[in-house]
N, C-alpha and C positions, 0 to 999 in steps of 0.2 A: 436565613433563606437557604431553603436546598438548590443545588445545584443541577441544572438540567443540560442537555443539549439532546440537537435535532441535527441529525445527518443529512441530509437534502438532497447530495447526487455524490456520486465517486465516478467520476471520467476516466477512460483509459484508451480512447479510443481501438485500434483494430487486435481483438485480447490475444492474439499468437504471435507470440515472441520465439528468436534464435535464443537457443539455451547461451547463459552467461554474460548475454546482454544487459546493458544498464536501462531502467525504464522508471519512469515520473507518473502516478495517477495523482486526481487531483479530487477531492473531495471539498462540498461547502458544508460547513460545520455552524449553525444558529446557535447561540447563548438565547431560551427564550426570557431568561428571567430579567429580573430588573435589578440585577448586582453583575457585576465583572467575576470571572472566575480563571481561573489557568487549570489546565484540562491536561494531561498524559493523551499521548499520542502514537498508535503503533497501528501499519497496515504488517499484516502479512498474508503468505498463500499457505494456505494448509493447515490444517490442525495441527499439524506438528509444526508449525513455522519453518518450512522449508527457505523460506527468505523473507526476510523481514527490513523492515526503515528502521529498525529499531524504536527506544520509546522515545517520544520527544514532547516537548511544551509548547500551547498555546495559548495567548490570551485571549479572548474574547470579553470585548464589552458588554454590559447589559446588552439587550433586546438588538446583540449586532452579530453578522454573520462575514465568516471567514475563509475565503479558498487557501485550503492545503493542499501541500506537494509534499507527497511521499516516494522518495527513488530505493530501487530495489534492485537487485544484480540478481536475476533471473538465473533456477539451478538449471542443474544439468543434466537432467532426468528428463525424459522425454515423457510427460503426463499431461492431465488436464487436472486446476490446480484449483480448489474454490478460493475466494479474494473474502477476506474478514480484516473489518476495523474497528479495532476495541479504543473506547475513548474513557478514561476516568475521571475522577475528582480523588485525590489525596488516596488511598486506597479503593475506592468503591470503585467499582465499573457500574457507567450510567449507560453503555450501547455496546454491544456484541453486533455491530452490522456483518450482515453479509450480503456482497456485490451479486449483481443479479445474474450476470455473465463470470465464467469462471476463465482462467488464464491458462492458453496450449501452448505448454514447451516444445517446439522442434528444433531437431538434428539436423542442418541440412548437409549433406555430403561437400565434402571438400579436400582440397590438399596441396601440399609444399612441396614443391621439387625444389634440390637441391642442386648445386651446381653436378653437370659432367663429368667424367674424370675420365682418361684414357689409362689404364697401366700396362 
């Protein structure tokens, strides 16, 4: 049996994040076939994987579907970043998603004072 999967939705609700923040999307992942398989798992932003969940495993039972959580510590570049979820089987990649909304990094202004000093 070849191995298939269907991507369904990747959630990320409001896609502009503070650079460096830690953030969770969540994607449903369908097994359509009629065998179990364990699937490689990686979201990242950018073709160059600017940040990534790194790879990880899933199982999915036959003809059963599964929400993933992918956390990601957003860089520090202030861009707009396309969102791609590659899913495989043992070598092959079976999906190159890409999310439909892409992910804005900002900067927002800030800063520390430190104490006083008289000399």
């Amino acid at each position: 049996m070849k191995p298939l999967v269907i991507v369904e939705s990747l959630e990320m609700g409001d896609p502009t994040f503070e650079g460096g923040v830690s953030k969770t999307a969540t994607a449903r992942l369908t097994n359509p076939t009629a065998k179990q398989f364990i699937y490689k798992v990686e979201l990242y932003l950018g073709v160059m994987k600017v940040a990534t969940s790194g790879v990880g495993t899933v199982t999915i039972p036959a003809g059963g579907s599964l929400d993933v959580n992918f956390t990601l510590i957003m860089p520090v570049v202030e861009a707009s970043y396309p969102v791609f979820l590659d899913v495989s089987y043992d070598t092959t990649l079976l999906k190159h998603y890409q999310a439909t909304e892409n992910v804005d990094i900002t900067i927002s202004p800030a800063i520390i004072v430190g104490p006083i000093t008289w000399v």
